[in-house]
N, C-alpha and C positions, 0 to 999 in steps of 0.2 A: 762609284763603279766598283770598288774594289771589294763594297759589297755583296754583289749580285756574283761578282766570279769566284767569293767565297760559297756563296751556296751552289751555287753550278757544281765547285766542286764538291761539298759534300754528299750531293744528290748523285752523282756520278760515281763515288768512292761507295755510297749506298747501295746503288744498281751492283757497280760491279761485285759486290760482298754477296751479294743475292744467290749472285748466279752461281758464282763458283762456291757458294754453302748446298746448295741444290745437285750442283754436278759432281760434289765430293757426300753427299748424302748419299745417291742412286751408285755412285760407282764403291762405294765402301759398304753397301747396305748387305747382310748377313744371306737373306732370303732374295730368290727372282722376285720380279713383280709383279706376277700373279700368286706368288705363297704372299708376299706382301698384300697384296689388295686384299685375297683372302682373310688374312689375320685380322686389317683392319674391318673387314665387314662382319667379322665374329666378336670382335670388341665392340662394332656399333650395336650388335644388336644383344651380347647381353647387357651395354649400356642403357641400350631401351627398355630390355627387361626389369633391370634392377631400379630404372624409373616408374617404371610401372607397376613394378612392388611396391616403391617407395609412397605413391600415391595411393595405391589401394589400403596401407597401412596407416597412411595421414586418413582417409576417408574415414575405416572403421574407427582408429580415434578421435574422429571428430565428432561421430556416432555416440561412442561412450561417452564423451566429453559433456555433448547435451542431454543425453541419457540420465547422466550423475548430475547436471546442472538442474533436470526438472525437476529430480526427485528432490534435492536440497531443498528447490523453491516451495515443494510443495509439505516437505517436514517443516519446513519458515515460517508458510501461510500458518499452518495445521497449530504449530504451536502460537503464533499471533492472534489468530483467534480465539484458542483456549485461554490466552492469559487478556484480552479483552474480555471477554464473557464473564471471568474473572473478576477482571475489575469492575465490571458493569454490575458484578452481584455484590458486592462487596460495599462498593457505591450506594445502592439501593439502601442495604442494613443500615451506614450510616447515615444517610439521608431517614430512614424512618426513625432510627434514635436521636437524629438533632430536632424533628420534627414535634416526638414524646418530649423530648425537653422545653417544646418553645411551646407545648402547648400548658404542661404544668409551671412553667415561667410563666405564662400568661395569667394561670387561674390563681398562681401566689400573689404576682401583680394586685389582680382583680382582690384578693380577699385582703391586701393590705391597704390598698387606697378608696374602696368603696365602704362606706360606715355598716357596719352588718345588720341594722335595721332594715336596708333594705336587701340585703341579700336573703335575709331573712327574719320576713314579718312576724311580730308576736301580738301575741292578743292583749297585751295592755296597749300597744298602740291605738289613737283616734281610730273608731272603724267611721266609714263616710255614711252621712247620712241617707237615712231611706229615701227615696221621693216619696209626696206625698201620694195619697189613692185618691183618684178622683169621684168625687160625689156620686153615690148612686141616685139611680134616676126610676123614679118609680114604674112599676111592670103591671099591666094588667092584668086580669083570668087567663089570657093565652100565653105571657110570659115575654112578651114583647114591651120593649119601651113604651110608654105615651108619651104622648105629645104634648108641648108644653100648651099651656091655654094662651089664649090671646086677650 
């Protein structure tokens, strides 16, 4: 119990603190209560004001902010694609000079391992024989075959 009548009393010692900061505010306050209320209605609203600068000023630099973010992305792009195309040319060259090389690699291949007889033929070489010609067959007056007899 001797808990709860601690806080009873704090709560009460609270209260009373309240009041009489309130009652020693209003009776020691500089200005009546209307140059008071006035004042604070002239600070709330150039507080609303300077809020309202405050955001119109976040707004346009948020403006710039993406303004300067597209143009970066797009100097980014501009140059990522120049140094792709780049390399795509570049690519290309070497890809045709590995190309030149595997073709004449191939053709020293070919003239080291193939016997050069036949890469190329010489006339002391076998030439193959003719076939034979087949029998002529005797031709009449008109120039037409006959007919064998029976």
């Amino acid at each position: 119990m001797s808990e709860r009548n601690g806080f009873g009393s704090f709560f009460v010692g609270l209260l009373t603190g309240a009041v009489i900061g309130a009652v020693a505010t209003v009776l020691y306050a500089p200005n009546s209560g209307e140059e008071t209320r006035a004042a604070l209605k002239g600070k709330k609203e150039d507080i609303i004001g300077k809020a309202n600068l405050s955001v119109d000023d976040a707004y346009k630099q948020a403006e710039t902010a993406a303004r300067e973010a597209r143009d970066r992305f797009e100097a980014l792009a501009s140059t990522t694609r120049r140094r792709a195309e780049d390399i795509t040319r570049r690519g290309q060259v070497i890809l045709e000079e590995q190309i030149g090389n595997l073709k004449k690699s191939a053709a020293e291949t070919v003239e080291e391992t193939v016997p050069e007889e036949i890469l190329m033929p010489n006339e002391d070489v076998a030439e193959t024989p003719e076939t034979p010609a087949e029998p002529e067959m005797p031709e009449n007056e008109a120039g037409e075959p006959e007919a064998a007899e029976k």
